[in-house]
Structures are given as C-alpha cells and as structure tokens.
MARNU-378203 format. One line per field, with one value per residue (C-alpha): y, z, x; residue number from 1. Coordinates in steps of 0.2 Angstrom, whole numbers, plus 2048, in hexadecimal, padded with zeros to 3 digits. Layout:
N
Y <- Y, ...
Z <- Z, ...
X <- X, ...
i <- NUM, ...
END
This chain:
252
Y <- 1FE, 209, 1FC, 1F0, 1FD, 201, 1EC, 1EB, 1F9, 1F7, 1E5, 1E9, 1F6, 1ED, 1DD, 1E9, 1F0, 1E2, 1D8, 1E6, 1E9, 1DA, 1CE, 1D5, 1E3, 1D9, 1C4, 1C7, 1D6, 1DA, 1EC, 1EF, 1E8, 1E6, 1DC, 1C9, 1D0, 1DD, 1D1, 1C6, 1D3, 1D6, 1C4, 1C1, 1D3, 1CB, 1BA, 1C4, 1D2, 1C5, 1B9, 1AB, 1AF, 1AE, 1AD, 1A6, 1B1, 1A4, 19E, 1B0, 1B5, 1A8, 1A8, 1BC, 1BC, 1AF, 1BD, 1C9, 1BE, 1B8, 1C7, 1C5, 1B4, 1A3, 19F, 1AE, 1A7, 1B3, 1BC, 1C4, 1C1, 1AC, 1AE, 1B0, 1B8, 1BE, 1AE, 1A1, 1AC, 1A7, 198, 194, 19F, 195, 185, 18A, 190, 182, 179, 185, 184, 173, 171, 164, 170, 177, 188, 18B, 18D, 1A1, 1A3, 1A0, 1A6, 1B7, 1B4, 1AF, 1B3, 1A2, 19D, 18B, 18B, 19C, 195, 184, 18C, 19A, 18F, 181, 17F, 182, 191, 198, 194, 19A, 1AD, 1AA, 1A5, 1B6, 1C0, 1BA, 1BC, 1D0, 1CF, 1C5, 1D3, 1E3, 1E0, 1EB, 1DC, 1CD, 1D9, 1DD, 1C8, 1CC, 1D3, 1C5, 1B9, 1CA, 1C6, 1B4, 1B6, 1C8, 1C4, 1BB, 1C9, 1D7, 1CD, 1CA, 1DB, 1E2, 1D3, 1D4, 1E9, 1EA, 1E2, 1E7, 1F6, 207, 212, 20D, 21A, 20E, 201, 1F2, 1E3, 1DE, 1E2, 1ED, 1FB, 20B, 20E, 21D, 222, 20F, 20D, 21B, 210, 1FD, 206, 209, 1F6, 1FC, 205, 1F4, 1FE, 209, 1F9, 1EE, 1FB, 1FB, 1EA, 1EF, 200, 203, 212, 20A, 21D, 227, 236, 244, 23E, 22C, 229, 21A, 219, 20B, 211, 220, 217, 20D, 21E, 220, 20F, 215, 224, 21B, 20F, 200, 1FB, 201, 205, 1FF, 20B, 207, 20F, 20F, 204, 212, 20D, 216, 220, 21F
Z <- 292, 2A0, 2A6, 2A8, 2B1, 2BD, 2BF, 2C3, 2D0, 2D7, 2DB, 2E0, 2EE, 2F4, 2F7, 2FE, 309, 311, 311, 31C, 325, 32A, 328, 32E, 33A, 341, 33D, 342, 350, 357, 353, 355, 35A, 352, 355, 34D, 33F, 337, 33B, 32F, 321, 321, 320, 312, 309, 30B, 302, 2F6, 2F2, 2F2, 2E9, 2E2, 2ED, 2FE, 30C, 31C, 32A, 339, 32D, 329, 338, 341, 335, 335, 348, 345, 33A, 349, 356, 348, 33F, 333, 33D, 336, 33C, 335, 328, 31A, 31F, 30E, 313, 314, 301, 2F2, 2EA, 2ED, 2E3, 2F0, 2FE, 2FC, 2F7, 307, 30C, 303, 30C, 31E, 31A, 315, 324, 32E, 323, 323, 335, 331, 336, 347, 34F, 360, 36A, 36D, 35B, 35E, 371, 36A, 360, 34E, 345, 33D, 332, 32D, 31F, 314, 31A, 311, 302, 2FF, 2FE, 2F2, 2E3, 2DA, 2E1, 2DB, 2CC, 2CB, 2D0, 2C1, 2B4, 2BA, 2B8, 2AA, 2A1, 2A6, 29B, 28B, 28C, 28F, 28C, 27D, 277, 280, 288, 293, 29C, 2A3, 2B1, 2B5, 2BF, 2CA, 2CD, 2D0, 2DC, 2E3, 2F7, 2F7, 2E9, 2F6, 305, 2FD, 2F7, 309, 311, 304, 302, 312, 31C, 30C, 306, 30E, 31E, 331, 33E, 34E, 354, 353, 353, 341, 330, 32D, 323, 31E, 30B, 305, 2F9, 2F9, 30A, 303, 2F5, 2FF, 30A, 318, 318, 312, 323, 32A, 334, 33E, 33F, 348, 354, 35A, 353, 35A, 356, 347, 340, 336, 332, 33F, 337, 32F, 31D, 31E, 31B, 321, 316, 31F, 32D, 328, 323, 333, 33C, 333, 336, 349, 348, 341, 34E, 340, 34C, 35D, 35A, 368, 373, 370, 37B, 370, 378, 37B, 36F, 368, 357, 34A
X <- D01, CF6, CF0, CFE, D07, CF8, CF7, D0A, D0B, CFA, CFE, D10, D09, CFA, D05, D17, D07, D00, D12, D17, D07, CFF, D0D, D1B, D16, D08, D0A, D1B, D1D, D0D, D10, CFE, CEC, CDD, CCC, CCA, CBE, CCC, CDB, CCF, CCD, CE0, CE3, CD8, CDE, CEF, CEB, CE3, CF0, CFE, CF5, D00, D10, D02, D0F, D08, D06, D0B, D1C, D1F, D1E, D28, D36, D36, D39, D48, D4F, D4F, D57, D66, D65, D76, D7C, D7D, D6B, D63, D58, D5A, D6A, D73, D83, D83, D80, D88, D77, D63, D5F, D68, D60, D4E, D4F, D58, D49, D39, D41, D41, D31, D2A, D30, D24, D17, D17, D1C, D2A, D34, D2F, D35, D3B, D2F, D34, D31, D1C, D1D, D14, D05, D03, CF3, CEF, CDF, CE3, CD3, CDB, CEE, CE9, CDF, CEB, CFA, CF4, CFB, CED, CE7, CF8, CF6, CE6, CED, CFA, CEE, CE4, CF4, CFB, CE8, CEA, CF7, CF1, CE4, CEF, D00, D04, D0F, D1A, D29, D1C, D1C, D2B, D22, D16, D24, D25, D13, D13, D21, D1C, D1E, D2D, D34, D31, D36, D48, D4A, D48, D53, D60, D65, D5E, D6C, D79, D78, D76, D77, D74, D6D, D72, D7C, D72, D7E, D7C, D7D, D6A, D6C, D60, D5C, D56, D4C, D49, D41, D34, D30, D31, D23, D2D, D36, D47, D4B, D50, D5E, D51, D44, D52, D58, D44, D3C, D2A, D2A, D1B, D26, D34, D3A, D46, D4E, D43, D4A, D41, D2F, D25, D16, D10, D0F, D08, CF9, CF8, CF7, CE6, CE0, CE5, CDA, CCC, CCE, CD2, CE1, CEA, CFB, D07, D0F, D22, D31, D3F, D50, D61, D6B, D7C, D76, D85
i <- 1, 2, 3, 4, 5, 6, 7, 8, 9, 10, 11, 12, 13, 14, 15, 16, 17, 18, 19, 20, 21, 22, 23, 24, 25, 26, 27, 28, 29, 30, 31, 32, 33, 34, 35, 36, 37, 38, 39, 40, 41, 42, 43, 44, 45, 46, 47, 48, 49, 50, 51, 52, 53, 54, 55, 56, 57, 58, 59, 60, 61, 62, 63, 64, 65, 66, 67, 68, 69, 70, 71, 72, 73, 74, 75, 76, 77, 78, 79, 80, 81, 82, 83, 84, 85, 86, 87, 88, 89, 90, 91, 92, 93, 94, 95, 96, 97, 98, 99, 100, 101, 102, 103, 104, 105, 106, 107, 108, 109, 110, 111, 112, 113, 114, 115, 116, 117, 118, 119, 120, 121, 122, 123, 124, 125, 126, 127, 128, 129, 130, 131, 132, 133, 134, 135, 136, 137, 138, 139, 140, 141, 142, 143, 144, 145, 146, 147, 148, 149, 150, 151, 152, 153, 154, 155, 156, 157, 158, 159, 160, 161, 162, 163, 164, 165, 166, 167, 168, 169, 170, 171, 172, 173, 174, 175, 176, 177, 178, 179, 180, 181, 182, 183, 184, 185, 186, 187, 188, 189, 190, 191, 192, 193, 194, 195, 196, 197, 198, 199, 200, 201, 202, 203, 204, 205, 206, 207, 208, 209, 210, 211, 212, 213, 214, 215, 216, 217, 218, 219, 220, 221, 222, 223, 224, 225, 226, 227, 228, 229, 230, 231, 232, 233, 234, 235, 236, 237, 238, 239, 240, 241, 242, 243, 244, 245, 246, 247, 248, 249, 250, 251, 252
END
C-alpha cells in the first residue's frame, strides 16, 4: 500500500509542479527566463512527469493566454460558468486543443505574439498514441505489482489523465468557488487551504489581478509553493525571475 500511495502522490506533485512551473508560468506567461539547455530539461521533465496526459507546451500555452483575455466570457475556452458540469468543460477543452495542436484550428495572431517554447521532435513523440499507451501500461504494471488488491485501480485513470485532471480542477473551483482579494472584471476566486495543496494554482483571483507576476500568493495566509521553489532555482541562477510592478487595482 506504501508504495501505491508514494506512486500516486509523487506523480501527482511532480506533474501539479511542472504544469504549473514550466507550462503555465513559463509556456504561457514568461514569468521567468532561463538559458535554451534548462528550458530543455524542464521540457523533457515535463513530458516525463505528465506522461500519458503530455500537454503541449505551444497549445497550452496559446489556449491559456485565451483564457486570460476572455476570462469568464463566451470565448474563454474553459470558463465554468458555460457549463452544466467539470466533464463538458474539458471536453470542450481537449477539442480546441486539439485544434492548436493540430493547427487546423489557428489562433489569433496575439495569442503567439510572445513566445512559445516549441520542440516539434518530443511534441510529435509525446503525443502519440502509442507513447501514451506506453506510460499507461507502466502504470497500470505498478499496480499489478503493488496494489494490495483491485480497490486500489481506481486511481490509475487519475494517472492516465493526470494534466488535464489538474488543469480542470484549478479552472473549475478556481472561477467558482471561494474568495476574491480584487476587482478583476471576472468570476476568479481564492481557495484556501486548496491553493496550498494545487501548488499555488488555486489562487486564480490574486494570479488574474497580476497575470505576470511569479507569486500567485498576496495575503500573508496564502502560500505559493511553486514559487517558493522557483526563488531557489533564482538563487542558484537556474532561471531569472521577472521584475513585475503590480497594476492599482481596488482590493475587495
């Protein structure tokens, strides 16, 4: 059972980590810089961590940028409040993704004005169906091995399905449910203790008031553990953290 839970929550953090980290506050914001030899390791890391839900960096981040400029409108593409539950919300999700990925679907040009890490060989690799099923078989094998008996399989579509899981968790309570600290013009809320536990992602109030800013925590009860970790990869000189001045707006 040890090692089932050590599995499950070691994969669950490493993957919440370099969602948050590499896709989202670098892919999609440019939160920080780094040189082309570590933007390669965390791209890889992230293949590796999310395995067989790999989401591309260059459709993540175009479709995440979307979600800023229509957060909560009828052209945000994963606003809670156009439907009726989490479910309908990413599948609408997986098909304008798609659309990028495949480039059948192409963004405005705004959306890839600022750049989008892009390494076509892993891209084209990591996405293959069989590559996915190839994580899945590994997974699932963990459990043939470890599993004390077969309650314990509920887990493994939480694995298979691991990046887009997390992305809809913060999406879904994180425009639903909660408390705001500004005005933003849409529905972003606070959760706490849930933004400790999502890594820092579930402050999606505090990150949409300031959509460049590393720290997604801004009261002294919040915590951002991501960002906690990218101030040491800033000491060691890993990555630069961007200087960010924080827009006036009126606090609730």
């Amino acid at each position: 059972m040890l090692v089932i839970l050590l599995f499950f929550f070691g994969h669950w953090f490493l993957s919440l980590f370099f969602h948050s980290f590499f896709l989202h506050r670098y892919a999609s914001h440019q939160m920080y810089t780094t040189s082309k030899g570590w933007e390669k390791v965390f791209y890889f890391s992230t293949w590796l961590v999310q395995g067989s839900s790999f989401l591309v960096p260059r459709a993540y981040g175009v479709m995440h940028r979307m979600h800023h400029t229509y957060s909560d409108t009828d052209k945000d593409p994963h606003s809670p409040h156009f439907f009726r539950d989490i479910w309908h919300m990413m599948w609408h999700t997986v098909v304008i993704f798609r659309g990028f990925l495949t480039r059948k679907n192409l963004p405005d040009p705004e959306f890839t004005a600022e750049y989008l890490p892009v390494w076509d060989k892993l891209d084209r690799f990591g996405h293959h169906a069989l590559t996915r099923i190839v994580f899945g078989a590994l997974y699932t094998t963990v459990y043939i091995l470890f599993a004390p008996n077969a309650w314990w399989f509920l887990l493994l579509p939480i694995h298979l399905m691991m990046g887009p899981i997390q992305g809809a968790i913060v999406n879904w309570f994180g425009h639903k449910y909660g408390y705001s600290n500004y005005n933003n013009g849409d529905q972003s809320k606070n959760s706490s203790p849930w933004g400790i536990l999502l890594m820092g992602e579930l402050f999606q109030n505090n990150h949409h008031y300031s959509k460049y800013s590393a720290n997604f925590a801004k009261k002294w009860f919040e915590f951002d553990t991501t960002y906690l970790v990218m101030r040491v990869m800033n000491k060691l000189r890993i990555i630069k953290l961007k200087v960010v001045v924080l827009p006036v707006i009126v606090t609730k």
